[in-house]
C-alpha positions as CSV (number, residue, x, y, z in Angstrom):
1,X,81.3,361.5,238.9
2,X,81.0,357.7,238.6
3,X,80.3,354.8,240.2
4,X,83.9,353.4,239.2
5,X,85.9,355.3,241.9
6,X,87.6,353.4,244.3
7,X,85.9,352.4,247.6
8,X,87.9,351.7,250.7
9,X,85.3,350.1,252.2
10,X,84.8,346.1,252.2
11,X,81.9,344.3,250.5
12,X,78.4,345.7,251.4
13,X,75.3,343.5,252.6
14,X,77.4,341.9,254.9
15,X,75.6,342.4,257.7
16,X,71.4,341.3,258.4
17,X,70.6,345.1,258.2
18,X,70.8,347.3,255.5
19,X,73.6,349.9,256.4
20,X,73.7,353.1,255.4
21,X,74.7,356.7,255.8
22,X,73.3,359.9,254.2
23,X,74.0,362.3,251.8
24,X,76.3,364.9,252.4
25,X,79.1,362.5,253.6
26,X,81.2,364.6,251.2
27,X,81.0,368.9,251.1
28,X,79.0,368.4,247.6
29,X,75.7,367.8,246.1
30,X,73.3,364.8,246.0
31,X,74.1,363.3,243.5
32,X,77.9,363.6,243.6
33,X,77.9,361.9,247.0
34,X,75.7,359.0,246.0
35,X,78.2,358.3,243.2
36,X,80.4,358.0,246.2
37,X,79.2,356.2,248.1
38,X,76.7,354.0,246.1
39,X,79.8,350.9,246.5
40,X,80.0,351.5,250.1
41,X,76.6,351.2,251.9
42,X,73.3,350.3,251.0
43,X,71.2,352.8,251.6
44,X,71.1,356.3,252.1
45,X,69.6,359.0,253.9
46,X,68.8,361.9,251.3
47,X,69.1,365.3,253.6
48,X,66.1,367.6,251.8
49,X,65.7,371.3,253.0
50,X,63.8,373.4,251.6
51,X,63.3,377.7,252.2
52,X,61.6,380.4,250.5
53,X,64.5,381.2,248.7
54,X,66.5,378.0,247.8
55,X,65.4,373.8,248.0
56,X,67.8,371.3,247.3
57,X,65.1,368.6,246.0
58,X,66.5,366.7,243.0
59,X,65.6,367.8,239.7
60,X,64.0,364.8,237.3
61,X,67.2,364.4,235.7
62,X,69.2,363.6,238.9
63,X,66.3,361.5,240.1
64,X,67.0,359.3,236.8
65,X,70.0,359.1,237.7
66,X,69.5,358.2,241.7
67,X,67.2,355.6,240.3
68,X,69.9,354.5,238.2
69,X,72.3,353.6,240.5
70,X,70.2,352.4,243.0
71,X,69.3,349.4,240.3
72,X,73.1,348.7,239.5
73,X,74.2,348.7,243.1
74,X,71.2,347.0,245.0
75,X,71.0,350.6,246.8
76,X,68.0,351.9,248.4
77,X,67.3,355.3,249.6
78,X,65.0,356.9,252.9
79,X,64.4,360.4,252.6
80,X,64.7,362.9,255.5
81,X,61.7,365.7,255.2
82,X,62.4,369.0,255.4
83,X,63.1,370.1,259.1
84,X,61.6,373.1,259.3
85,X,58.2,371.6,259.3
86,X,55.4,372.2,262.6
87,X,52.8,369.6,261.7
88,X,51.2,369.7,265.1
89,X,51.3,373.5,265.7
90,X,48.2,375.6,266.6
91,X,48.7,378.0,263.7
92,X,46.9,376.5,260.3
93,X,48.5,378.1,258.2
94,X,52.1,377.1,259.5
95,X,50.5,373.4,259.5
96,X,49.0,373.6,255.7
97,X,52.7,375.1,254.6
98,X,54.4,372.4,256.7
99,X,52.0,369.4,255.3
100,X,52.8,371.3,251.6
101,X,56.8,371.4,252.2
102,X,56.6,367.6,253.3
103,X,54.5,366.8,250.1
104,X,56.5,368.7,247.4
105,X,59.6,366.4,249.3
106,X,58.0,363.2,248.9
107,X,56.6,364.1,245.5
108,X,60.0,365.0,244.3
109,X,61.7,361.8,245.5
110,X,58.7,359.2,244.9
111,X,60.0,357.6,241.9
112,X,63.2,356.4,243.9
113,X,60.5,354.4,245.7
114,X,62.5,355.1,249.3
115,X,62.6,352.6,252.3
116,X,61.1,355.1,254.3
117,X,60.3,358.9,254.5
118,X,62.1,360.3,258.1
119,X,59.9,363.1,259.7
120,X,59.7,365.4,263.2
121,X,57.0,365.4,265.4
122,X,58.5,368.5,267.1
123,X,57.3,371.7,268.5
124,X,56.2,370.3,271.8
125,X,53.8,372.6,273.5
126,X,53.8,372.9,277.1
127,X,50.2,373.2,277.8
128,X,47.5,371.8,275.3
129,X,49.7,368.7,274.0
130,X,46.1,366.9,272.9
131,X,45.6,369.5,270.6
132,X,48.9,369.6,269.2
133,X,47.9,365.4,268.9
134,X,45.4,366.3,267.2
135,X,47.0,368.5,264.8
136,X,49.6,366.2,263.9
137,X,47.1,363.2,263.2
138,X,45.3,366.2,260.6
139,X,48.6,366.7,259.2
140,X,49.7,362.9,259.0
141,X,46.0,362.4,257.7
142,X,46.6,364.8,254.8
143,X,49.6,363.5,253.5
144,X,48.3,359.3,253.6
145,X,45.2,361.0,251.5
146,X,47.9,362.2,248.7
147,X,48.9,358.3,248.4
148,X,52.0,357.9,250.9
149,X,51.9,354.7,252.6
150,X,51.3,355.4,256.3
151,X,53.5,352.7,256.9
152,X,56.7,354.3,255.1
153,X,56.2,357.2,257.5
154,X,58.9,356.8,259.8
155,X,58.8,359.1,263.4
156,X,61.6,360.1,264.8
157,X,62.6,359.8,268.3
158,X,63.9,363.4,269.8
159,X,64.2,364.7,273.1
160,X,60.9,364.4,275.0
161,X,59.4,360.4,276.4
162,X,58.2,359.1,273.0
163,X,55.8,357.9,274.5
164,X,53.5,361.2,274.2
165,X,53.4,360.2,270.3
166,X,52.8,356.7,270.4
167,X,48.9,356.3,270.6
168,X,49.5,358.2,267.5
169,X,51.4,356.4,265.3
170,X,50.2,353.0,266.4
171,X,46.8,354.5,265.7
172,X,47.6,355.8,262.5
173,X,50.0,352.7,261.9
174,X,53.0,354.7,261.0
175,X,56.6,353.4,261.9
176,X,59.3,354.5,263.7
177,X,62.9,355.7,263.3
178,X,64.9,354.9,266.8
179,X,67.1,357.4,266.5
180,X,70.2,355.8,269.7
181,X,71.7,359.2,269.1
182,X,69.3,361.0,270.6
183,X,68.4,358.4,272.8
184,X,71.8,358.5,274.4
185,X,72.2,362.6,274.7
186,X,68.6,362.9,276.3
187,X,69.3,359.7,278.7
188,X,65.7,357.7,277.5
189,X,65.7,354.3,278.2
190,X,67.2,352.4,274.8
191,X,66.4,349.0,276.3
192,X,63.0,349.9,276.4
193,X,62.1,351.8,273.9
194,X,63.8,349.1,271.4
195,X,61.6,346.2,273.1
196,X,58.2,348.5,273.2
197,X,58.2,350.0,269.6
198,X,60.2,346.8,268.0
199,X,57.1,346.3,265.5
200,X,57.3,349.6,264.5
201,X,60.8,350.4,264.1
202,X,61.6,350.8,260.4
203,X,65.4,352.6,260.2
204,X,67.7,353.3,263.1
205,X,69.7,356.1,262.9
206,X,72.9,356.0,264.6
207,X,75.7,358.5,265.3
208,X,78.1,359.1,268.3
209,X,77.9,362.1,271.2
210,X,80.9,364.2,271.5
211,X,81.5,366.9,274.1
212,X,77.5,367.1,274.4
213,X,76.9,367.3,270.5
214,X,75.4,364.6,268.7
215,X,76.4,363.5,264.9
216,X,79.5,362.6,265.7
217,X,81.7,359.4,265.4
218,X,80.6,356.2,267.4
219,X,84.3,355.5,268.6
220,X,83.4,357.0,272.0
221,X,80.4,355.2,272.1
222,X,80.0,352.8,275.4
223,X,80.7,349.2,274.7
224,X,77.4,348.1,276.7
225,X,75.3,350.3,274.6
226,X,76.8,349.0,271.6
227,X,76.0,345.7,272.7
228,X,72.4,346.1,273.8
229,X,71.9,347.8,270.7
230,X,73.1,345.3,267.6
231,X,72.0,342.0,270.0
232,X,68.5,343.7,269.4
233,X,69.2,344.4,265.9
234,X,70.2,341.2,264.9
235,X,67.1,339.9,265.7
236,X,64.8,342.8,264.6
237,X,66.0,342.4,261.1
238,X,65.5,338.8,261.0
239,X,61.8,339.7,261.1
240,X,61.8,342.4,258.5
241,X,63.7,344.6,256.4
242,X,65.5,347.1,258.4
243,X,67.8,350.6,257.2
244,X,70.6,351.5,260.2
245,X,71.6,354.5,259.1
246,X,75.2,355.9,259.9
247,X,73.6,359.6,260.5
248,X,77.5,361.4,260.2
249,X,78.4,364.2,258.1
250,X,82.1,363.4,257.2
251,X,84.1,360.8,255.8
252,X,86.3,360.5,258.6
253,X,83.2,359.7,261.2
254,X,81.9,357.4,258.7
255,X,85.0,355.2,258.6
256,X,85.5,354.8,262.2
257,X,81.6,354.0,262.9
258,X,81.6,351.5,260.2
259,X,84.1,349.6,262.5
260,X,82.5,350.3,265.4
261,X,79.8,348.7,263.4
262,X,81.8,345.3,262.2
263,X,83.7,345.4,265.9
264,X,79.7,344.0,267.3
265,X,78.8,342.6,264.0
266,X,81.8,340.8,263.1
């Protein structure tokens, strides 16, 4: 694969934001869809699993290589932990395996120096949710101490009130990933939560709902949403350096929510 395959796509950094999509736009690896797509967006989300019997973390080679065409096309990259993680549960050792799955992730992708590394707080309890806090802020703690940024830590929003995890990540001075997706299929207040966590949002990810399913295309998406939405994130990103990411799976959803995109950033 190289960089020199044709791109129907107009001229990236058009638009205030950096825009970009994630890795398995096409049914390959890594590497193959970053080739792809490096012309196209300008940053993208690398997808990282990881199992006790198979990982898809780049080898050294391929990271080379990421960083390589991340220099040529002005591309950055966030990274999406593993999501299989419990960082807040009550069981130590499925916290220490969690906080070691998250580490060998960022370990493996630190030389490509990402915007951001995307994580869950998940595994809401529901009874004892100060001790799950608690947890989390151990687990958080452990990864800053191994020299991550606390800043590049990026929470994302799923589907109970955010606010639950807030003291912590101010407190901790993490960031946030709004994630309108979600925000839309569990009905939370996106006017609000984009004016009360707007100096910690670090990457949006956004991606359409379709017959109750999220990751979808945005061409369903309602207009007034749309609105609200990019009127905010116009002005976010004059203030800082922001990644929307386009969180489809396919080629097809990518094309028409890149001009659902241009349609309310013409």
């Amino acid at each position: 694969m190289t960089l020199t395959e044709s791109s129907s796509f107009p001229a990236t950094r058009r638009f205030p934001f950096r825009l970009g999509t994630t890795s398995y736009i096409y049914p390959t690896d890594i590497l193959t869809n970053v080739c792809k797509l490096a012309s196209e967006v300008d940053d993208i989300e690398i997808v990282l699993f990881e199992s006790d019997e198979l990982a898809n973390y780049p080898s050294q080679e391929e990271i080379r290589q990421l960083k390589t065409i991340a220099n040529q096309c002005d591309l950055s990259y966030t990274i999406h932990l593993p999501l299989d993680i419990q960082l807040g549960d009550l069981d130590t050792d499925i916290r220490s395996k969690s906080v070691g799955k998250c580490l060998r992730a960022i370990t493996a992708t630190a030389p490509l120096k990402p915007h951001g590394y995307i994580v869950h707080f998940q595994g809401l309890p529901e009874h004892n949710i100060s001790q799950w806090l608690h947890n989390l802020s151990l687990s958080i703690g452990t990864i800053v101490d191994h020299g991550v940024s606390a800043e590049l830590i990026c929470v994302e929003t799923l589907d109970y009130p955010f606010h639950l995890v807030e003291d912590l990540i101010h407190g901790l001075h993490l960031s946030v990933c709004l994630d309108v997706g979600h925000v839309i299929l569990y009905k939370q207040p996106l006017q609000r939560y984009l004016e009360r966590y707007r100096k910690s949002i670090r990457v949006v990810h956004l991606h359409g709902i379709r017959s109750g399913r999220d990751h979808r295309d945005l061409g369903e998406a309602p207009d007034d949403i749309m609105s609200t939405l990019f009127s905010s994130l116009l002005s976010l990103a004059q203030a800082r350096d922001i990644v929307v990411t386009l969180e489809v799976f396919s080629k097809q959803d990518l094309q028409v929510s890149r001009a659902v995109v241009e349609k309310f950033c013409p």
